[in-house]
C-alpha positions as MATLAB code, in Angstrom:
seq = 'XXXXXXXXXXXXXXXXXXXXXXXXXXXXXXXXXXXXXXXXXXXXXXXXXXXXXXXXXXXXXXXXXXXXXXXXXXXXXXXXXXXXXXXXXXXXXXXXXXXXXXXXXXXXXXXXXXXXXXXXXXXXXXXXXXXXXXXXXXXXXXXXXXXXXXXXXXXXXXXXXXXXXXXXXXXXXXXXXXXXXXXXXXXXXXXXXXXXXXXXXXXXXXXXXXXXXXXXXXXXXXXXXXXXXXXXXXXXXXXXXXXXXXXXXXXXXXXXXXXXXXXXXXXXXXXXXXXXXXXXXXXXXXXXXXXXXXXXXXXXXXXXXXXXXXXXXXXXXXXXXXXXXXXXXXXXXXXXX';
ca = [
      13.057   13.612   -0.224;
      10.129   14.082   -2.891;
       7.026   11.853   -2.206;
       7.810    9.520   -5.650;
      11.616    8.558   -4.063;
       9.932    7.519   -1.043;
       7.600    5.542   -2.639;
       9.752    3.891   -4.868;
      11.750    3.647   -1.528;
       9.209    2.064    0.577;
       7.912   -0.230   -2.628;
      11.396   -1.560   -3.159;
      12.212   -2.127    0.536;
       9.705   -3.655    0.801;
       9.486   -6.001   -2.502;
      12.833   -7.186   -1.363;
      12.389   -7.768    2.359;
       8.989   -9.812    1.064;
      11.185  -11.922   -1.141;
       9.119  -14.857   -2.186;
       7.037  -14.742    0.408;
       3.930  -12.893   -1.094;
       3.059  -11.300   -4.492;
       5.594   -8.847   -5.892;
       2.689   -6.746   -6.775;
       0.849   -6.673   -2.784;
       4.393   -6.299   -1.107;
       4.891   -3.239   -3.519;
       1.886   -1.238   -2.887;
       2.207   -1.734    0.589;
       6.044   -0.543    0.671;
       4.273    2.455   -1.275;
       1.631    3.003    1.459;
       4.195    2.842    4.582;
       6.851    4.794    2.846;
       4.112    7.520    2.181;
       3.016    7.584    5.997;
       5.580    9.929    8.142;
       4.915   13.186    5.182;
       1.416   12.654    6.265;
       2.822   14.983    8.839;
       2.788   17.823    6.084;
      -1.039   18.224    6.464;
      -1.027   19.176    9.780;
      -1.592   23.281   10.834;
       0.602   23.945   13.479;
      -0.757   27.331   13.431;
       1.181   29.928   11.430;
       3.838   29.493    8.455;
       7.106   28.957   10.987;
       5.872   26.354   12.620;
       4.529   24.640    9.736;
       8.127   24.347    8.127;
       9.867   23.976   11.664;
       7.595   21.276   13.036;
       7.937   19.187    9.586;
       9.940   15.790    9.736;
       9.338   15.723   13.907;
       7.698   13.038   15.706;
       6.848   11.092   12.475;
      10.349   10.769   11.432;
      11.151    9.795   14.451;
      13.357    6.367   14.770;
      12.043    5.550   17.917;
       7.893    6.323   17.535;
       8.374    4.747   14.165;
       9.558    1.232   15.990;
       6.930    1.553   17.950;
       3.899    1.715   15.899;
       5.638   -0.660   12.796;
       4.319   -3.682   14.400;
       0.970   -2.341   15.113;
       0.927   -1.761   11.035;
       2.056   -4.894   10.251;
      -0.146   -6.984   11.982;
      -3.034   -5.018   10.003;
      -1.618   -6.084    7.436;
      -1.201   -9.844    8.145;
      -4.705   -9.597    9.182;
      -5.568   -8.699    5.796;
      -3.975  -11.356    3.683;
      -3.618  -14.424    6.249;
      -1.447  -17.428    4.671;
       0.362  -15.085    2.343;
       3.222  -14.418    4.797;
       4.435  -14.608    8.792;
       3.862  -11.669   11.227;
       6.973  -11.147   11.721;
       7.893  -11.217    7.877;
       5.726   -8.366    7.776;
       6.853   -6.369   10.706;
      10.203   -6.384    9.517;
       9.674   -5.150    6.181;
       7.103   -2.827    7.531;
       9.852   -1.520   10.315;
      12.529   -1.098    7.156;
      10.148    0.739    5.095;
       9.472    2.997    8.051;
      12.914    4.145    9.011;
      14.527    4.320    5.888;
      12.218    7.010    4.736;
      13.582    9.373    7.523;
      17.204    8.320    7.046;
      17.101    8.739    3.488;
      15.257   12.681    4.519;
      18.446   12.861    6.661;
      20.186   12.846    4.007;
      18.838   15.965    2.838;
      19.168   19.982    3.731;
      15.989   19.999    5.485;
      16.481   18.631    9.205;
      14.943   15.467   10.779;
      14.308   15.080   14.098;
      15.505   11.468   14.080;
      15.711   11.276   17.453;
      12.909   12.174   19.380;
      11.848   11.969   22.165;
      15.586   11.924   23.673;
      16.257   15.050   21.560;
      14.369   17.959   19.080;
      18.071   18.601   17.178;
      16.815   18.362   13.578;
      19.977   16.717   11.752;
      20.591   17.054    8.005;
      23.701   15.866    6.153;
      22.798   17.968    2.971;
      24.784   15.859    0.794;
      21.635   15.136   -1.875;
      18.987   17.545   -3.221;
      15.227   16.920   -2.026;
      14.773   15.611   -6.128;
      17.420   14.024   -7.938;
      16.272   11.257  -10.302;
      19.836   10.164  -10.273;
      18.630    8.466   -7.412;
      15.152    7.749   -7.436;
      14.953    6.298  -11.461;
      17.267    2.926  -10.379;
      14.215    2.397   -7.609;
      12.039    2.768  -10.533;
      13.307    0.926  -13.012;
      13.771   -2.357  -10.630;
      10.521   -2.060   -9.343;
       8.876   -2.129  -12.761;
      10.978   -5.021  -13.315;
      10.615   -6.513  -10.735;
       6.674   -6.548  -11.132;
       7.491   -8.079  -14.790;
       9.609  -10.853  -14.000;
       7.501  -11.050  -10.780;
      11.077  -11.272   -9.021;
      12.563   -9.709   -5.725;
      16.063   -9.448   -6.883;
      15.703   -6.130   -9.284;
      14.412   -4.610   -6.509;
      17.689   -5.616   -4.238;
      20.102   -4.580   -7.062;
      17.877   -1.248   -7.537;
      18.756   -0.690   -3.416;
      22.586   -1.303   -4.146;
      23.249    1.296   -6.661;
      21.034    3.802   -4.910;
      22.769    3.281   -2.120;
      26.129    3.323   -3.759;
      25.057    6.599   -5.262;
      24.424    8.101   -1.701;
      27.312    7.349   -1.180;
      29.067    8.928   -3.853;
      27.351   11.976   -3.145;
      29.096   12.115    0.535;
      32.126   11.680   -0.961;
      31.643   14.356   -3.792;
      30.383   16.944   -0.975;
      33.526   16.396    1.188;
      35.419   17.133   -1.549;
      34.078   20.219   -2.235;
      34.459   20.929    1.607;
      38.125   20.531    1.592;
      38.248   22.595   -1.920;
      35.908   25.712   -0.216;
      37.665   25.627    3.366;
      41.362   26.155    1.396;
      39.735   28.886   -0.961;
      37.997   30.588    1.885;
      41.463   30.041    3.861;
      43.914   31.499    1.241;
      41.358   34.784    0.463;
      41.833   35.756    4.510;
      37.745   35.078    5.195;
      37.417   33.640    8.805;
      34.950   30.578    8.727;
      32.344   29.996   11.489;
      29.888   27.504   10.095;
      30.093   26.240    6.732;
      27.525   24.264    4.653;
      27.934   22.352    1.431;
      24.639   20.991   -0.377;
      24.149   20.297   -3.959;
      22.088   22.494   -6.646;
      19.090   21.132   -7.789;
      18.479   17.614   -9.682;
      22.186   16.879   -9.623;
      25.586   16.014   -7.645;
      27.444   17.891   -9.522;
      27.345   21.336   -8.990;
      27.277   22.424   -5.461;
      26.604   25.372   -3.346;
      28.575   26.728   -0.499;
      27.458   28.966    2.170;
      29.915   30.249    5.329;
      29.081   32.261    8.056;
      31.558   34.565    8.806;
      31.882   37.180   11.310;
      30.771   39.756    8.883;
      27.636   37.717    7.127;
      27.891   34.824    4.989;
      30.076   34.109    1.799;
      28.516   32.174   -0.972;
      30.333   30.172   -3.992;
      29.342   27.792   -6.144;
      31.710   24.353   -7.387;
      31.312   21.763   -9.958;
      33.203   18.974   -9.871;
      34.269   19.904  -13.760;
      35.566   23.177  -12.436;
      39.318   23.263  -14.046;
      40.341   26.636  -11.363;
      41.427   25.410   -8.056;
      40.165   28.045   -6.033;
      36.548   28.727   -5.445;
      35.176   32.693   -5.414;
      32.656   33.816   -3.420;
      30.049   36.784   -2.998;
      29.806   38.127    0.257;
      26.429   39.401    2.265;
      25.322   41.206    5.201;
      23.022   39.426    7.269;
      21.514   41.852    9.280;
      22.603   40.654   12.564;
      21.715   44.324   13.987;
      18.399   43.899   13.991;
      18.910   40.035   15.273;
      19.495   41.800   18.518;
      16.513   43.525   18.397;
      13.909   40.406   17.865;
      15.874   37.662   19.027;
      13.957   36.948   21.470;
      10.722   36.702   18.907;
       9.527   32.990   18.963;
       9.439   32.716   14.900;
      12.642   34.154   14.874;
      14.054   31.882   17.572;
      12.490   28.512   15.937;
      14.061   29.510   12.326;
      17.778   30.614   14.149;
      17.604   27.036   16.086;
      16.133   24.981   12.728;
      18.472   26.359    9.835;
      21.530   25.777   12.658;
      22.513   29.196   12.017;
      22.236   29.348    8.634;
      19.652   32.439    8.605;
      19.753   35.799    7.678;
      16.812   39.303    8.406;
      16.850   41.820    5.439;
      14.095   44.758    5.563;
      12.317   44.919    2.104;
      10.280   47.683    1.556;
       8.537   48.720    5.071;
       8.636   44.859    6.477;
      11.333   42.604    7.858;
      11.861   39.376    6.717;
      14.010   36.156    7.940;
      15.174   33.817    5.578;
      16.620   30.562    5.954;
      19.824   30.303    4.161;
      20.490   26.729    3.628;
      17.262   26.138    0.498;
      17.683   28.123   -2.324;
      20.259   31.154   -3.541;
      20.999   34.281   -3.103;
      18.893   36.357   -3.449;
      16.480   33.169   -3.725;
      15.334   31.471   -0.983;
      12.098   28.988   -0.631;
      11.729   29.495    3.266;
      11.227   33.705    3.740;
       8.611   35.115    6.258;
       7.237   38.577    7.064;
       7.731   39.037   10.748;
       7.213   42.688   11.061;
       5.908   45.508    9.469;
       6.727   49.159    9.879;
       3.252   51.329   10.259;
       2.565   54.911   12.253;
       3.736   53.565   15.274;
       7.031   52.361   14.456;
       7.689   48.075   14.036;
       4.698   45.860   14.487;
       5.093   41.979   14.985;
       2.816   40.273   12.903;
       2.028   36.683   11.989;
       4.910   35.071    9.894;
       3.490   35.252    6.417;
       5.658   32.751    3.762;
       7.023   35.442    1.016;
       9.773   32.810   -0.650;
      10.574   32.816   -4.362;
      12.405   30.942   -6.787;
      14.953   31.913   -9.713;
      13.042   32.105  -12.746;
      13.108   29.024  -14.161;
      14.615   28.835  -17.732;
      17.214   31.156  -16.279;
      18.019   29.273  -13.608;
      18.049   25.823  -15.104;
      20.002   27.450  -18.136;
      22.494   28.581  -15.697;
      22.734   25.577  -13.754;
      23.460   23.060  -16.795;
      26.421   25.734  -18.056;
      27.832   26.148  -14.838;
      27.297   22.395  -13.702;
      30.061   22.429  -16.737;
      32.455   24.008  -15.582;
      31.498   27.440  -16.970;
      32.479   30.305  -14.099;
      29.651   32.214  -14.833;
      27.742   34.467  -12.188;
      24.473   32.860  -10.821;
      20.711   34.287  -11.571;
      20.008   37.123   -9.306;
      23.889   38.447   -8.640;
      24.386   41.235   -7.364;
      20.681   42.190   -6.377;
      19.499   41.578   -2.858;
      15.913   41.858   -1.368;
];
């Protein structure tokens, strides 16, 4: 998620673990600092563009690394402001703060490696965009009254509706599962992997993405869609030349990270791979240069980041019609790059 959910996250996970046990105000800004701490992650060069992206939400989301070092963290803490509250107060609100930032992350596209060091599979249940204030503004609002009324319990009922709306977004996301698998199903298109996340800033409107034998079908459904039967646009995705670089680390870490959901398209005289799962078609926020064509036939070169966006007063302007229940085509149809 966006750093300002995970501080209000951490702040309100905090204030409410914290209770009455120190200032509203200190437990706060520390539930800020600790739910800040794993995206600290972010700064560090791994060395080129892949493994930048790839090597996000690793050890620092990690459940297990994260239980380890909480009570180190909290006893700084109790260090700091002796009498306030007990060590063990501390540790557990410091230990909540931790792990809920990467299960909330989870929650996301994106992949978390939740469970190093016993396994690298990055996990994602996609059923929330990275920003949706749908979530984040309860956090928000109980926080800032909870620092008024210098109470806990805003904070706690802040936690229960965005939690309740997590889980309406699971439930909204299998629904437009069961709707895309019949569609896909009736129209004769044989499913191999199929992904449902939601469009930006909303629950709503979602997007669907299925590999199929022949390259991937995308669709888009709002839950205001009055046609029972989702379309889609189908697209290569150059799985010839996948047999010529597979073996091409970059290539290899974004096949295993996007679980699949990848495709390589040549643009101009270099090849790109593109992650499939963040962003539209022909959209996406994770592409990379891997080779470029010179006198002496395909070069590997260092994965340079290339990703665009949908302009952006098209794109929101289509989003809020279509989030509607207007079946209109998305920005960018029909070209591919």
């Amino acid at each position: 998620m966006d750093s300002l959910s995970q501080i209000a996250l951490g702040a309100a996970v905090s204030v409410a673990v914290m209770g009455r046990h120190t200032p509203v105000g200190r437990a706060a800004l520390w539930g800020a600092v600790c739910g800040t701490l794993p995206d600290l992650d972010a700064l560090i060069d791994h060395g080129d563009a892949v493994r930048n992206m790839t090597l996000h939400r690793a050890e620092t989301h990690a459940l297990f690394w994260l239980t380890l070092v909480a009570p180190l963290i909290a006893a700084g803490i109790h260090r700091l402001h002796r009498g306030s509250a007990t060590f063990k107060r501390w540790w557990l609100a410091v230990w909540l703060v931790l792990i809920t930032h990467p299960l909330l992350d989870v929650m996301t596209v994106y992949g978390t490696r939740l469970a190093l060091p016993f396994t690298d599979q990055p996990y994602g249940v996609a059923s929330i965009f990275i920003i949706d204030p749908l979530f984040t503004l309860p956090l928000l609002i109980g926080l800032g009254v909870a620092l008024y009324r210098k109470s806990a319990r805003p904070t706690v009922i802040a936690l229960a509706i965005s939690s309740l709306y997590l889980a309406w977004g699971y439930g909204a996301q299998q629904q437009v599962r069961g709707v895309a698998l019949a569609s896909l199903d009736e129209q004769g298109v044989t499913v191999e992997q199929l992904l449902v996340t939601p469009t930006a800033f909303n629950s709503v409107l979602w997007r669907v993405v299925a590999i199929t034998p022949n390259g991937y079908a995308e669709g888009f459904r709002s839950l205001l869609d009055a046609e029972p039967q989702m379309q889609f646009i189908h697209h290569p995705r150059g799985m010839a030349w996948y047999d010529r670089v597979a073996q091409h680390a970059p290539v290899q870490r974004i096949a295993a990270f996007s679980r699949g959901y990848f495709d390589l398209v040549q643009v101009d005289d270099t090849l790109r791979i593109r992650d499939l799962r963040m962003g539209q078609t022909p959209y996406f926020y994770f592409s990379f240069v891997i080779a470029e064509q010179g006198v002496d036939g395909w070069q590997w070169v260092p994965p340079q980041p290339v990703g665009d966006r949908p302009p952006l007063a098209e794109g929101l302007g289509w989003m809020w019609l279509r989030m509607a229940g207007n079946p209109l085509p998305p920005p960018g149809a029909g070209l591919e790059r």
